[in-house]
N, C-alpha and C positions, 0 to 999 in steps of 0.2 A: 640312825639310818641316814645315809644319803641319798637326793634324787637325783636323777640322771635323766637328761634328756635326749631321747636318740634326734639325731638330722632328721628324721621320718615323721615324728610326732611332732616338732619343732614346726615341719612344711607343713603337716596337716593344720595348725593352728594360724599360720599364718593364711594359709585358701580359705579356709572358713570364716576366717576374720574379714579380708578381701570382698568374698560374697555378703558378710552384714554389712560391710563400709559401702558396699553399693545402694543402700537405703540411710543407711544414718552410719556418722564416723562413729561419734558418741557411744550410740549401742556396739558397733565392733569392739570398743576398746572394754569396755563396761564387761563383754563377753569374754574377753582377752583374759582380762584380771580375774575374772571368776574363775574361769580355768585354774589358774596357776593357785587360787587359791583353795580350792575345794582337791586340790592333787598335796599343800601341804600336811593334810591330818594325817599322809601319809608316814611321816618323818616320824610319828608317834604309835600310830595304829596302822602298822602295813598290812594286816588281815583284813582290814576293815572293807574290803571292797568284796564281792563275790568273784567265785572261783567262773570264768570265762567258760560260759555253758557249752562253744566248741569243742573246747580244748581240754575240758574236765581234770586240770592238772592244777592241784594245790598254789603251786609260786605263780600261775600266771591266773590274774584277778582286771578285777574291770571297777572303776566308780562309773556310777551312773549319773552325768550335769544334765539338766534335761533332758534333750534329745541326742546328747551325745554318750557316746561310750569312751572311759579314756583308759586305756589296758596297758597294764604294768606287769612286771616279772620281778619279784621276790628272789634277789642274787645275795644270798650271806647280807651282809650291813649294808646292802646299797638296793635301791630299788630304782628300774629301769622304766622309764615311760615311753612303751613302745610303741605305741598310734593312738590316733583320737579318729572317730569314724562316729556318723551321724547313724543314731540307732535305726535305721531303715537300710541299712547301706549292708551287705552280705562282705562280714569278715572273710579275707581271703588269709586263711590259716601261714601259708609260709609267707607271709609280710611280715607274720610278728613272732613266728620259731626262725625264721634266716640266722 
C-alpha cells in the first residue's frame, strides 16, 4: 500500500504543530513525528483503524493519536490521508468526501 497525503491534512498538521510550537518547539515536532508515525502501520494494516462513525463507509476509517483523529480512505493499493481534526472538533463531512 501506498500513502498519500492530501494538501488538506498536510495544512492541518502543520496549524496544530504551529499551535504546540507556541508553548514548546520540541513538543511540536515530537508531535509532528508521532503523526507520521502511527499513520505508517498503515502501509501494512489498512483496516486497522475504525470505520469513521459519520460516515459509516467501509474504505473511509480514522486512527485515533490522542486527541486527534487522522481519517484516511482505503483507494485500491493506495491509501489517502485526508484530514487530521482534534477529537472535539465537528467533522464537516464534505471536507473529506470532496
Amino acid at each position: 500500500m501506498k500513502l498519500i497525503w492530501s494538501p488538506l491534512a498536510i495544512d492541518r498538521v502543520a496549524e496544530i504543530s504551529q499551535y504546540i510550537a507556541q508553548d514548546s518547539l520540541n513538543a511540536a515536532q515530537k508531535w509532528v513525528d508521532s503523526i507520521f508515525q502511527a499513520v505508517e502501520r498503515l502501509e501494512q494494516f489498512p483496516k486497522s483503524g475504525r470505520i469513521v462513525p459519520e460516515i459509516r463507509q467501509d474504505d473511509f476509517r480514522e486512527i485515533i493519536h490522542g486527541n486527534y483523529r487522522i481519517i484516511y480512505k482505503i483507494e485500491g493499493e493506495r491509501i489517502s490521508i485526508l484530514t487530521v481534526r482534534h477529537g472535539k472538533q465537528i467533522l464537516p463531512i464534505d471536507e473529506i468526501k470532496a
